[in-house]
N, C-alpha and C positions, 0 to 999 in steps of 0.2 A: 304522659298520663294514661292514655290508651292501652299502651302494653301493662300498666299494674292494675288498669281494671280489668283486661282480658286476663290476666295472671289469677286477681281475686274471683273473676267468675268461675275461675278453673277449677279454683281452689274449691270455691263452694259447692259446685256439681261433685267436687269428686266427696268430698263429706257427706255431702245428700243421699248422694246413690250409694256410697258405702251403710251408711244407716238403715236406709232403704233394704239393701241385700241384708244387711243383719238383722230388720224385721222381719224380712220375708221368710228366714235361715228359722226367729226361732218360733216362726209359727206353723212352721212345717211338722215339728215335731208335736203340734196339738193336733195336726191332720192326718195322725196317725190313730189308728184305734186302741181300743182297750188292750185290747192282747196284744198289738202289738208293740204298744208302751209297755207293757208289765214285762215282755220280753225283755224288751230292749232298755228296761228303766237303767240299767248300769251306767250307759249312755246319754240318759238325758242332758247333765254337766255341758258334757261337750259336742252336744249332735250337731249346735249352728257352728264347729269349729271342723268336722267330720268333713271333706270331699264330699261331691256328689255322688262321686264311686263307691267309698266308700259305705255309704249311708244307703245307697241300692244293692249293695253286698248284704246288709246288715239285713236291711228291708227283705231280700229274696230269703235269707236262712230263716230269720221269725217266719215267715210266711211258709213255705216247705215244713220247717218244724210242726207250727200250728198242722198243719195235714197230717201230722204223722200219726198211724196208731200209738199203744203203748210199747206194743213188742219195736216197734222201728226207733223209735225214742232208747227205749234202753239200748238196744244196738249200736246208736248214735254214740249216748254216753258212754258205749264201754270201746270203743274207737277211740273217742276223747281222749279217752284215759289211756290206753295203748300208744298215744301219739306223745299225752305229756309225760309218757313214762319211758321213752325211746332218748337214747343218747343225743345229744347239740347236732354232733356228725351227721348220726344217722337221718336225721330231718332236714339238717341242710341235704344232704345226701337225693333225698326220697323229692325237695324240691326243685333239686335242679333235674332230675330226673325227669319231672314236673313239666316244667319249665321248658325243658328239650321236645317233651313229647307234644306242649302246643306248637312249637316252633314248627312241626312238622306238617306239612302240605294234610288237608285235610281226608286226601283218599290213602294217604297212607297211616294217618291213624286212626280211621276205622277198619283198614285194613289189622292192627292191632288189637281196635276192641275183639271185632271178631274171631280172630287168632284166642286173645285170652276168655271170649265166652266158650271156645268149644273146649281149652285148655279147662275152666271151669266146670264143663259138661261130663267129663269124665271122671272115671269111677276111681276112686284112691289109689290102687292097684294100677292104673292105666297110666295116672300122675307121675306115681313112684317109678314104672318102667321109663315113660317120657324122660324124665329126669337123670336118670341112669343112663339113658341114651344122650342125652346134652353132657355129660360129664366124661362118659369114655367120648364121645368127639371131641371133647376141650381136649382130653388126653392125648389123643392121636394125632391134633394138630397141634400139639407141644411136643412131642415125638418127631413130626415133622420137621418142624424148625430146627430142633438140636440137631437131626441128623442134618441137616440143609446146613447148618453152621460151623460141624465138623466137617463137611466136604469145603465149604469155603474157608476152611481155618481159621473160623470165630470162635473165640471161647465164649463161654456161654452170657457170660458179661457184655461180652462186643453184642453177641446176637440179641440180647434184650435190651440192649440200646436201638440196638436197628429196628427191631419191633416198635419199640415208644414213637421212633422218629417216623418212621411209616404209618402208623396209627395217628397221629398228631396230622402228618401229610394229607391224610384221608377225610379228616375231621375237620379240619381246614377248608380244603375244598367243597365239602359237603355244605362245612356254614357260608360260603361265597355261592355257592348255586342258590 
């Protein structure tokens, strides 16, 4: 008899507190303001159903938005739209990209903002040569290899498997550090 009253009281705490968290879930969203309900009204439906995460993601953009002038706003939306008008690829693409560059020790990627603010700080003309230099180097260390693969007697097939496997090799140990 003990054990199925300790079972029923289990029982009941766990329905309690579950009701309990789904009051407290949906009066969270009355403890949001005006603006930032009319924001986020899309979501009301399902906000007590939202992550905490979720719902402090949603919370920080209405809130940043609300800040914005109008010019940063329209910039915003034509982002938006640049992004939902980009290929499946390309955004998976752009998020794993993403994704890598958090992964990364944090003095090395400010070591990167900074790289692309001074890359940004430059004059179109400065860009354009930049560029042109990062492309004859791509070219010269594709030069390199093939000739590197003709003295080893790789056809050029062998040598860009050797490339993938070495890059792979590298990438590897990179994500284990």
């Amino acid at each position: 008899m003990g054990d199925r009253r300790r079972l029923l009281c289990g029982w009941l705490a766990t329905v309690y507190l579950s009701l309990f968290v789904g009051v407290s879930q949906a009066q969270e969203w009355q403890t949001l303001n005006d603006s930032e309900r009319q924001l986020l009204h899309n979501f009301e439906d399902r906000w007590s159903q939202l992550s905490d995460d979720r719902r402090e993601q949603l919370l920080r953009g209405a809130r940043r938005w609300s800040e914005m002038n109008p010019e940063q706003r329209q910039e915003a939306r034509q982002q938006y739209k640049r992004w939902q008008d980009m290929p499946r690829e390309r955004r998976a693409q752009l998020r794993d990209s993403y994704r890598r560059f958090m992964d990364l020790p944090e003095e090395e990627r400010q070591r990167i903002r900074e790289a692309r603010k001074r890359f940004r700080q430059m004059t179109p003309q400065q860009r354009s040569e930049l560029r042109e230099k990062w492309k004859q180097d791509k070219r010269d260390r594709a030069e390199k290899r093939e000739k590197r693969n003709q003295r080893e007697g790789r056809s050029h097939r062998e040598g860009q498997r050797r490339e993938r496997r070495e890059h792979r090799r590298r990438r590897e140990s990179e994500d284990r550090a």
